[in-house]
Phi, psi and omega in degrees: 000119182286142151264148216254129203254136172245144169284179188276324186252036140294302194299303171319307199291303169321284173324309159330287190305003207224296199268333153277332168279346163106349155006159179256160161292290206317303196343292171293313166283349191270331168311325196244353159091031173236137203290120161019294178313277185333307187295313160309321181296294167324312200284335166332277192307300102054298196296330174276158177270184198313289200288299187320329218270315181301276165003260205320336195252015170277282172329315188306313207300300196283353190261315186308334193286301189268017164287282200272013139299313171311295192317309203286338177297308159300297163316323179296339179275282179342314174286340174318282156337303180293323183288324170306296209293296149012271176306322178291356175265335179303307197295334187291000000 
Protein backbone atom coordinates (compact mmCIF):
# COMPACT_ATOMS: atom_id res chain seq x y z
CA UNK A 1 0.00 0.00 0.00
CA UNK A 2 1.42 3.29 -1.50
CA UNK A 3 1.20 6.47 0.97
CA UNK A 4 -0.34 9.54 -0.85
CA UNK A 5 2.49 12.40 -0.74
CA UNK A 6 1.15 15.77 0.26
CA UNK A 7 3.05 18.86 -0.99
CA UNK A 8 5.04 21.01 1.69
CA UNK A 9 2.98 23.83 1.60
CA UNK A 10 -0.24 21.71 2.16
CA UNK A 11 1.49 20.42 5.19
CA UNK A 12 2.45 24.01 6.35
CA UNK A 13 -0.79 25.17 5.85
CA UNK A 14 -2.31 22.11 8.03
CA UNK A 15 -0.07 23.35 10.82
CA UNK A 16 -1.21 26.89 10.55
CA UNK A 17 -4.23 25.67 11.47
CA UNK A 18 -3.25 23.50 14.65
CA UNK A 19 -0.68 25.90 15.75
CA UNK A 20 -1.72 29.76 15.34
CA UNK A 21 -5.40 29.27 14.89
CA UNK A 22 -5.60 27.33 17.60
CA UNK A 23 -7.35 23.98 16.01
CA UNK A 24 -7.71 20.46 17.95
CA UNK A 25 -5.27 18.13 15.81
CA UNK A 26 -8.49 15.88 15.54
CA UNK A 27 -9.96 18.55 14.05
CA UNK A 28 -7.63 19.44 11.53
CA UNK A 29 -7.62 16.13 10.49
CA UNK A 30 -10.90 14.93 10.10
CA UNK A 31 -11.35 18.31 7.99
CA UNK A 32 -8.59 17.54 5.84
CA UNK A 33 -8.76 13.47 5.52
CA UNK A 34 -5.25 12.93 7.35
CA UNK A 35 -4.70 10.73 9.69
CA UNK A 36 -3.45 12.05 13.58
CA UNK A 37 -0.47 10.25 13.30
CA UNK A 38 0.72 12.31 10.19
CA UNK A 39 -0.39 15.72 11.62
CA UNK A 40 1.71 14.50 14.65
CA UNK A 41 4.34 13.56 12.36
CA UNK A 42 4.44 16.85 10.39
CA UNK A 43 4.05 19.32 13.44
CA UNK A 44 7.50 17.07 14.90
CA UNK A 45 9.10 17.41 11.63
CA UNK A 46 8.06 21.26 11.11
CA UNK A 47 8.79 22.37 14.44
CA UNK A 48 12.47 22.52 13.50
CA UNK A 49 13.57 24.92 11.29
CA UNK A 50 14.24 24.80 7.54
CA UNK A 51 17.98 24.64 7.37
CA UNK A 52 18.36 22.69 10.00
CA UNK A 53 15.42 20.06 9.16
CA UNK A 54 17.63 19.96 5.42
CA UNK A 55 21.04 19.28 7.44
CA UNK A 56 19.40 16.37 9.12
CA UNK A 57 17.99 14.79 6.21
CA UNK A 58 21.28 15.26 3.92
CA UNK A 59 22.84 13.28 6.96
CA UNK A 60 20.26 10.61 6.98
CA UNK A 61 21.01 10.63 3.31
CA UNK A 62 24.37 10.33 4.09
CA UNK A 63 24.52 7.91 6.67
CA UNK A 64 21.68 6.04 4.12
CA UNK A 65 24.78 6.13 1.80
CA UNK A 66 27.35 4.53 3.91
CA UNK A 67 25.23 1.91 4.95
CA UNK A 68 25.14 0.20 2.00
CA UNK A 69 28.50 1.14 1.03
CA UNK A 70 29.29 -0.80 4.29
CA UNK A 71 27.36 -3.70 3.43
CA UNK A 72 28.85 -4.49 -0.15
CA UNK A 73 32.22 -3.93 1.46
CA UNK A 74 31.60 -6.51 3.59
CA UNK A 75 30.50 -8.91 1.33
CA UNK A 76 33.50 -8.18 -0.83
CA UNK A 77 35.55 -9.05 1.97
CA UNK A 78 33.91 -12.09 3.20
CA UNK A 79 34.09 -13.43 -0.23
CA UNK A 80 37.29 -12.55 -0.27
CA UNK A 81 38.40 -14.43 3.11
CA UNK A 82 36.77 -17.62 1.45
CA UNK A 83 38.51 -17.18 -1.45
CA UNK A 84 41.88 -17.20 0.29
CA UNK A 85 40.86 -19.91 2.85
CA UNK A 86 39.94 -21.87 -0.49
CA UNK A 87 43.27 -21.40 -2.51
CA UNK A 88 45.49 -22.36 0.90
CA UNK A 89 44.07 -25.52 1.12
CA UNK A 90 44.36 -26.00 -2.79
CA UNK A 91 47.96 -25.30 -2.47
CA UNK A 92 48.86 -27.93 0.12
Amino acid sequence: MSSKRYPEEFKIEALKQITARGYLVAEVAARIGVSQYRLYEWVKRYSVPKPERLETQSQFAEIRKLKTELRRVTEERDILKKAAAYFAKESR
